[in-house]
N, C-alpha and C positions, 0 to 999 in steps of 0.2 A: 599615160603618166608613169606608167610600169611593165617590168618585164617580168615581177614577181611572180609564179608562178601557182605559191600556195595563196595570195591575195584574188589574182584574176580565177583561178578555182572555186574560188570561194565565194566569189561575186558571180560566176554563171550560174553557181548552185541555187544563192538564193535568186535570184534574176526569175529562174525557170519555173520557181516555187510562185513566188508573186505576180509577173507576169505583169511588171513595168510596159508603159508606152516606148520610152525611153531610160538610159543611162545617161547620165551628168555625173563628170569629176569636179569636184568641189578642190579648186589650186591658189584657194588664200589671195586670190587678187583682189583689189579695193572695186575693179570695171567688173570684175562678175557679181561678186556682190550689189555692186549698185543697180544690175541688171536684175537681180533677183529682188530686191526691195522693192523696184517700180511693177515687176511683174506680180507682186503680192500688194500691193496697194491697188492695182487693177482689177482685182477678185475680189479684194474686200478685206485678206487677212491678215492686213498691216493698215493703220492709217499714219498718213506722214504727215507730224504736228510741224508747228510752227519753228519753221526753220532760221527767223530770226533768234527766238528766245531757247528753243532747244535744236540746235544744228545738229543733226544726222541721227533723228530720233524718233520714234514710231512708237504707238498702242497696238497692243491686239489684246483680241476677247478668246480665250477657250471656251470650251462647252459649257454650259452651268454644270453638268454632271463631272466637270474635269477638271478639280482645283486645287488640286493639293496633294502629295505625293502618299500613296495607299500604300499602307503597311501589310493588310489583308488581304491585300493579293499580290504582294510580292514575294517571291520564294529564292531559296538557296536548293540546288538540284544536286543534290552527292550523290555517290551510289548506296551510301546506310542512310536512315534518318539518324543516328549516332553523330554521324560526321558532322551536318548539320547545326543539332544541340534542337535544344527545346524550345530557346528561343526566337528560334528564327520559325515560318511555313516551311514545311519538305515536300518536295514531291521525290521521286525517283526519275533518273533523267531522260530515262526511257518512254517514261508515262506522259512527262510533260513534255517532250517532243512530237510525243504523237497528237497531246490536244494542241501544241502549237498550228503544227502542219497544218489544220483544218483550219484555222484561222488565219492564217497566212496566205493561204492557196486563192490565186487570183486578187489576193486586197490590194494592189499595186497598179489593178488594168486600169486604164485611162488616166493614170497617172504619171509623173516622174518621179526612177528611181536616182539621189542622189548619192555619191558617194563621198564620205569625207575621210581624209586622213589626217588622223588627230594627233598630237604628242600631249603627255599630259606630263610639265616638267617643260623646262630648258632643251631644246632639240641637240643632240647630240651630249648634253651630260652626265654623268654617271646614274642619276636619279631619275632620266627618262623612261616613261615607257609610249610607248603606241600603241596606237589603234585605229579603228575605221567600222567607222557607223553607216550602213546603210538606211535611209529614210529617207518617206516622200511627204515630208514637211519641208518644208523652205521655213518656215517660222524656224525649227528644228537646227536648220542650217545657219541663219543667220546671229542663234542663239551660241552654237559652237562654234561661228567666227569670233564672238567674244570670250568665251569662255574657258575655249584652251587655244594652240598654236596648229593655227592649220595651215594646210599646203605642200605641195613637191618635196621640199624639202624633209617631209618628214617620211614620203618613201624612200628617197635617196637614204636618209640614214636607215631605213629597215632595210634597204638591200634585198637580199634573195631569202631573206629569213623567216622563218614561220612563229618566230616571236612577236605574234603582234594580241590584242584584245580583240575580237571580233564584236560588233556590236547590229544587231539587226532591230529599225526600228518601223511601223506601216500603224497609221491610223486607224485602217481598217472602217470602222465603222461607228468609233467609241464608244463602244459597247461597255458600259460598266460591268455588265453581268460576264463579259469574255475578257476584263482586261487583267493582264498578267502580266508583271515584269520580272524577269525571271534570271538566274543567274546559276552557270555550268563552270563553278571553278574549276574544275579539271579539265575543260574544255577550252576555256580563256573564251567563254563565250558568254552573249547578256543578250536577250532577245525582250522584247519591249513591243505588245501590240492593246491595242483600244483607246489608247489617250495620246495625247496632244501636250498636257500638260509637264513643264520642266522637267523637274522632280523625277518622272516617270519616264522623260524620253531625250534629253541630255543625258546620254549615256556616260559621259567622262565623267561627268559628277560623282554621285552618291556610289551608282552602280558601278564604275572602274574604278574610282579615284578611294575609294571606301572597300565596297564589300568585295569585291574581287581584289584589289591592291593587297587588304589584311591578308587573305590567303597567301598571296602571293609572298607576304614582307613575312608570316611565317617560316614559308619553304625556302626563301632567300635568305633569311636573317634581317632583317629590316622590319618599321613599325610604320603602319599607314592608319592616321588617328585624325577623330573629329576635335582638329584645334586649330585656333587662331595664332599667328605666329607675329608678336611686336617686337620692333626694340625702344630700347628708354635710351636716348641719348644725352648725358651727360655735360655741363656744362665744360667739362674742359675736350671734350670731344670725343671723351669714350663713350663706343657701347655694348649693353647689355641684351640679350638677347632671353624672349620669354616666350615659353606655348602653351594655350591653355583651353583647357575642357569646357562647356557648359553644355547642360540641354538646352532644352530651345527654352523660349524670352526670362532667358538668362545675362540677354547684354551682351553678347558674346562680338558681334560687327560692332556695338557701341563702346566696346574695350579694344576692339583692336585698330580702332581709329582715335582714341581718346587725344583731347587735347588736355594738355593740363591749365590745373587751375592757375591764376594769376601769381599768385604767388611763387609759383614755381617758374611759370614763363618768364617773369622779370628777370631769373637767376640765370633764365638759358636753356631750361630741363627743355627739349624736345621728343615724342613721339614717333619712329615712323612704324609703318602698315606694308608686313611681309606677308601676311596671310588674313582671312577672316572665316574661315572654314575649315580648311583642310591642314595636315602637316604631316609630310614622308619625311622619315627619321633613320637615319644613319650612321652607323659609328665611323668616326673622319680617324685619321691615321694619325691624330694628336690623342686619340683617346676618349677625345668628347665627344657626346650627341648631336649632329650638325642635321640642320630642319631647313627643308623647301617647300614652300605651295607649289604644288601641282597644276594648278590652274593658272587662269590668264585673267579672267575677270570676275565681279561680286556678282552672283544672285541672292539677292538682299528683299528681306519683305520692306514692302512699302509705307503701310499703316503703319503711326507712332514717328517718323522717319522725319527730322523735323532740323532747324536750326540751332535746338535746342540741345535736342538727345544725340543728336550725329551730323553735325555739319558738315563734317570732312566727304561725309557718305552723301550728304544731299548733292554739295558740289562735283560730285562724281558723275550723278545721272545727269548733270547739266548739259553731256553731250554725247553723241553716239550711242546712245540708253534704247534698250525696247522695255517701254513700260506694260506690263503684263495683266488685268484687269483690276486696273484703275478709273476714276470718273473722268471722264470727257467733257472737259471746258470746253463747248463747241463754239464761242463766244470769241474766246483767245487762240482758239486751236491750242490750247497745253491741255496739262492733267491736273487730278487734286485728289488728296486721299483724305480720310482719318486721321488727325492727329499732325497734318502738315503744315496748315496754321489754321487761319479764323476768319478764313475769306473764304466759302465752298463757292461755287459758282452756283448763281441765283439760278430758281425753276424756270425753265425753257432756253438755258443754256447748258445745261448738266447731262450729259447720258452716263447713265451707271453700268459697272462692269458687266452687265449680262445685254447691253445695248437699247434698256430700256430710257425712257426720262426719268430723271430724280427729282425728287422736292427735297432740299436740303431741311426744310424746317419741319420734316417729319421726323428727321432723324432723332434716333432715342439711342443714348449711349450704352443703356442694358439691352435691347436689342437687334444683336447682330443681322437680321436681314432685314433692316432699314439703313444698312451701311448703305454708302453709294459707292464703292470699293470693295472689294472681296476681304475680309481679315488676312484670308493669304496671299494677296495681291502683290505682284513682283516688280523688282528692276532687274536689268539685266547690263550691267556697265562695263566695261575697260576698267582694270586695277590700273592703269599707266595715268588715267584721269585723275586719279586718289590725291588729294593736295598735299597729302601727307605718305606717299607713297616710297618706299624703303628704296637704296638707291642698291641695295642686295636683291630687287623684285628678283633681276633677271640674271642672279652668279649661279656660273655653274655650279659650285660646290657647296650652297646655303650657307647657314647662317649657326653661329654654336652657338647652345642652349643651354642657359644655367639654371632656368628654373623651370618646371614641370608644373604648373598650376591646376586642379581640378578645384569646380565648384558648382553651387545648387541652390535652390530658393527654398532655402529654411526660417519660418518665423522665429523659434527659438533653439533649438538643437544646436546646430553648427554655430562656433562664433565666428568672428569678420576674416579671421586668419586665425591658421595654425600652422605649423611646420612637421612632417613626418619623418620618423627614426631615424628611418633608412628605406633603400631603395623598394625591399620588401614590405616594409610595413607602407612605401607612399603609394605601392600595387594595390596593397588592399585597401588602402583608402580610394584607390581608385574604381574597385569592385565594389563599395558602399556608396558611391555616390546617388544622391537622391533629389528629388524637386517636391517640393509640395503643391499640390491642386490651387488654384485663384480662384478669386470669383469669376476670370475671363472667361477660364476654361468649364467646358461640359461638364455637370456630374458633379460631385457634395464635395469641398471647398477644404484643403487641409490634408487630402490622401496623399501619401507618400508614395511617387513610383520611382523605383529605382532605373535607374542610368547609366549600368558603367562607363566611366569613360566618354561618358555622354555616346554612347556607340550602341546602344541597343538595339536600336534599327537597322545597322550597319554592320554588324561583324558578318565576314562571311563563311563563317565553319564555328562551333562548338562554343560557346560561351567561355566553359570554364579552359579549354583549351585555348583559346584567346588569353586569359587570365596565366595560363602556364607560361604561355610565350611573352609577358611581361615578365613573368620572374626568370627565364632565360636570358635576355636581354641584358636584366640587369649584371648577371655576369658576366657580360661581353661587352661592355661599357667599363673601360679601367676607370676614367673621370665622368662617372655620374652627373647629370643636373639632379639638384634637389627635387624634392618632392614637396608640393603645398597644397593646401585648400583654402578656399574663401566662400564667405556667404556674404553679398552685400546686400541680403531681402532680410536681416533680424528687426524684426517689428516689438511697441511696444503692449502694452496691453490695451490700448482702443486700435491696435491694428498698423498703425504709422511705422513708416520704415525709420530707423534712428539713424543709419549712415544715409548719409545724403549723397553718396554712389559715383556716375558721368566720370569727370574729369576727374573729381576725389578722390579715385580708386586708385590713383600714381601714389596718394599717399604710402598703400597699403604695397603696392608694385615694389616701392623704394625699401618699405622694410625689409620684405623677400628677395631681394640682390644684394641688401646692406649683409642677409643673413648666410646667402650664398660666397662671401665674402669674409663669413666671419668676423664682422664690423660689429655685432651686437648681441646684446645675450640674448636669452628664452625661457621663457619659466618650463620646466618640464611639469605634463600634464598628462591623465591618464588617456588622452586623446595623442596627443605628441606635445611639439615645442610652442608656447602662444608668447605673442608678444607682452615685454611691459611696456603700458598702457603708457609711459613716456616717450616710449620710441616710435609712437605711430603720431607724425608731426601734425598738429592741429591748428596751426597757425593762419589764419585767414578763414576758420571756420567760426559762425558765428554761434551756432547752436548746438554745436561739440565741443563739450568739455572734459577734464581728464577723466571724470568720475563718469559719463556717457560712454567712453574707450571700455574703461575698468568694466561696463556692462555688457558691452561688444564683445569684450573677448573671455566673457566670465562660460565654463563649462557645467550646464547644467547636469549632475549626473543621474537625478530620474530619466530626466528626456531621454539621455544617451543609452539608459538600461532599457528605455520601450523599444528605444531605435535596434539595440541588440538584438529583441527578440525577431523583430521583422527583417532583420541582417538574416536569419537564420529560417525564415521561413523563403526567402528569396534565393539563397544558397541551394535549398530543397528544391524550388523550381528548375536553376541551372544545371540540378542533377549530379550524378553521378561522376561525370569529369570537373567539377569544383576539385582545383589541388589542395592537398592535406594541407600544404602552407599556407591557405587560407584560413582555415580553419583552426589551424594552431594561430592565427591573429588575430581571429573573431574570438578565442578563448582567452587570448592572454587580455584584448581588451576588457573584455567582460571581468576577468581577475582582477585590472588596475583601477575597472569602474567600483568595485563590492571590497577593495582594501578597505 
């Protein structure tokens, strides 16, 4: 499929290492794929559901040991652990090529090694990059025919170039105790062995499209960030365009699909879904920040997933979807998760994701291993499925960006919105971003882990040097987007969230484009600009009232002086490359909190 030279080098090399049965090029056709789906339904490691009610859609089960993508063994390989940062695991790339090798060596015999050539991006537009994942999953393969743009064409456009991402990935043995996914930014390399699971072996994903990209939108000048990218289309036919931060169940695919509430549909107000992950950020030759996902399709958890919280997203998986350990309605041949509706399928038609039988009437909502679903149980869809899908999915040039959104699950700290100074102070609101612990999650209920950027797990080189190259940026941006923040988790005192959140968050959307527009005022606050509590429209809300707003967006400034000191105890951890400019707006904060 090529005459590349540093490509087929690179592919005997590792070939020789692993010691494949065979090589398979993976050429984006719809007949090789369907060849590989029947050849994985054969073995076991696909099952192909019912193809009346979900047309070209399959289950598989990973390992129980293989569920969710490991932060603790996955590394960034610089030549310092400096380069690195504190944040991230370090090995040195030497040391960790060496424990690769051995792990590598021969895990490929009796197997197929496939090769795929990936674009991550529009093939051929300025915001493109490539790559090529080797792996002897077919799950793997069939995962990045959804996921990014595969096929011929995306070696034609690499040509004879040695600019591509290399990506090595081998089950091996799924060895918990051996598994590493590991990352050679200086190398444009990501090697990936002992798991099966997404997260860890969709190399375009996290691994290229994140931690390698950031390196790379460093040394290029370019931002590669965990964010959803929507537009708000306006009744007379303009639109806005937004990207925005959260950690995880944070809402983040439930915002970036949102429908709006009735109220607003009546008017016209439309949604669409240009991202729900990812967003590579570029400065367009008007000045503006102009944003592409990188990707081709949602990997979206499954649990909670409902017609309620995301219909746009359920009607997504309705077709061509590999649902990833979910329970098996063996009855219907479909699936069912947690939180989908109120029908589980009855005992002796249920297999749960690890392939055992389920009793739905065991299940206990406190706890988790009576789910019959994994918590971290996936789909895997086509964005072109999205019913609400941006008709900018697939422009070369993206989409300009007026507003910058970061946000967190704060019970009282953060109010529902604010707006920041300026470009620099909406950086460092961007280096304080926080989540507070649930009851869902493991461990005591209310701890604050910080986030930046929602990117913690994903920067790939120095924290604070990440943080530097947002405040570079912003001087190479003439027409900034704004800078915001939102918390739609503020709770009352028995715990109840007061914004009622889903679609109602267009409310909150519309204020920050009205503000991007200079359409509205702001009270200034010793946090930034928050709205008055008139301009956030509550019409068709039955249990928000203006004096509920007036509490939304009231700044508490105890909370904000505890929240300072843990700002500063987390700065300590990023170390020594935290820039001075941070630090001069963690002070001047703290000055505007103790006026």
């Amino acid at each position: 499929m090529t005459n590349n030279k540093h490509v087929l080098n690179w592919i005997d090399e590792m070939a020789a290492m692993t010691k494949p049965d065979r090589i398979v090029w993976i050429d984006g056709t719809n007949e090789q794929a369907e060849a590989l789906r029947a050849e994985a339904c054969s073995t076991g490691e696909l099952i192909k559901l019912n193809q009346e009610v979900l047309p070209n859609c399959y289950l598989h089960r990973t390992a129980v040991n293989d569920v969710a993508r490991v932060e603790g063994r996955t590394y960034i390989c610089t030549p310092t652990k400096e380069e690195a940062g504190n944040i991230n695991n370090w090995m040195a790339p030497d040391e960790m090529y060496a424990k690769l090798k051995k792990l590598y060596t021969g895990s490929m015999k009796g197997r197929t090694m496939y090769v795929i050539p990936y674009s991550m991006g529009v093939v051929g537009s300025d915001f493109a990059k490539y790559g090529i994942e080797l792996t002897d999953s077919i799950y793997v393969v069939l995962n990045m025919l959804i996921m990014t743009r595969v096929g011929k064409n995306v070696l034609d456009a690499l040509g004879d170039s040695a600019d591509y991402i290399k990506g090595l990935h081998a089950r091996a043995d799924i060895d918990e105790e051996n598994r590493y996914i590991t990352h050679f930014p200086q190398d444009n390399t990501i090697m990936s062995v002992n798991s099966g699971y997404g997260g860890n072996v969709l190399l375009g994903k996290k691994c290229f499209a994140l931690r390698i990209a950031s390196y790379l939108g460093r040394k290029e000048g370019w931002m590669a960030e965990h964010m959803l990218i929507l537009g708000v289309k306006y009744p007379n036919g303009e639109k806005k365009y937004i990207t925005a931060a959260f950690p995880s169940a944070c809402g983040k695919t439930n915002l970036a699909m949102l429908i709006p509430p009735e109220v607003y549909k009546k008017q016209g107000y439309e949604v669409e879904c240009v991202g729900d992950d990812i967003a590579w950020l570029r400065v367009g030759e008007d000045g503006r920040l102009w944003a592409v996902n990188p990707e081709n399709g949602f990997f979206g958890v499954a649990p909670g997933t409902n017609n309620k919280s995301n219909p746009n997203a359920l009607a997504t998986t309705m077709r061509d979807t590999i649902f990833t350990n979910v329970v098996h309605d063996t009855k219907n041949n479909t699936v069912w998760w947690e939180g989908l509706n109120d029908n589980p399928p009855m005992p002796g038609n249920a297999i749960d994701w690890k392939g055992n039988p389920w009793d739905c009437t065991k299940y206990d909502k406190k706890d988790k291993s009576t789910c019959g679903a994994h918590p971290n149980s996936r789909f895997t869809a086509l964005a072109e499925n999205c019913p609400c899908i941006s008709p900018e999915f697939n422009s070369l040039k993206g989409v300009p960006v007026s507003a910058i959104v970061f946000g967190g699950r704060r019970a009282k700290t953060a109010p529902l919105v604010y707006q920041s100074f300026d470009w620099q102070h909406g950086s460092f609101v961007g280096s304080i971003m926080a989540s507070e612990t649930t009851a869902a999650a493991a461990g005591a209920v209310g701890v604050v882990r910080r986030d930046p950027m929602a990117m913690r797990p994903f920067v790939g080189y120095n924290m604070g040097d990440y943080w530097q190259h947002w405040l570079n940026m912003g001087k190479k941006i003439p027409n900034p987007p704004k800078i915001f923040h939102v918390n739609w988790f503020r709770t009352d005192d028995e715990g109840h969230f007061i914004w009622p959140g889903f679609g109602d968050n267009l409310r909150v959307l519309l204020w920050i484009l009205a503000r991007c527009d200079d359409k509205v005022d702001a009270v200034k606050t010793a946090i930034g600009y928050v709205p008055m509590a008139e301009d956030i429209n509550i019409e068709g809300l039955d249990d928000v009232t203006l004096d509920t707003v007036k509490d939304l967006l009231s700044v508490d400034t105890e909370s904000w002086l505890a929240d300072v000191e843990n700002i500063k105890e987390f700065y300590a951890q990023v170390g020594d490359h935290v820039p001075a400019t941070m630090y001069d707006e963690l002070a001047a904060l703290e000055a505007r909190l103790t006026k």
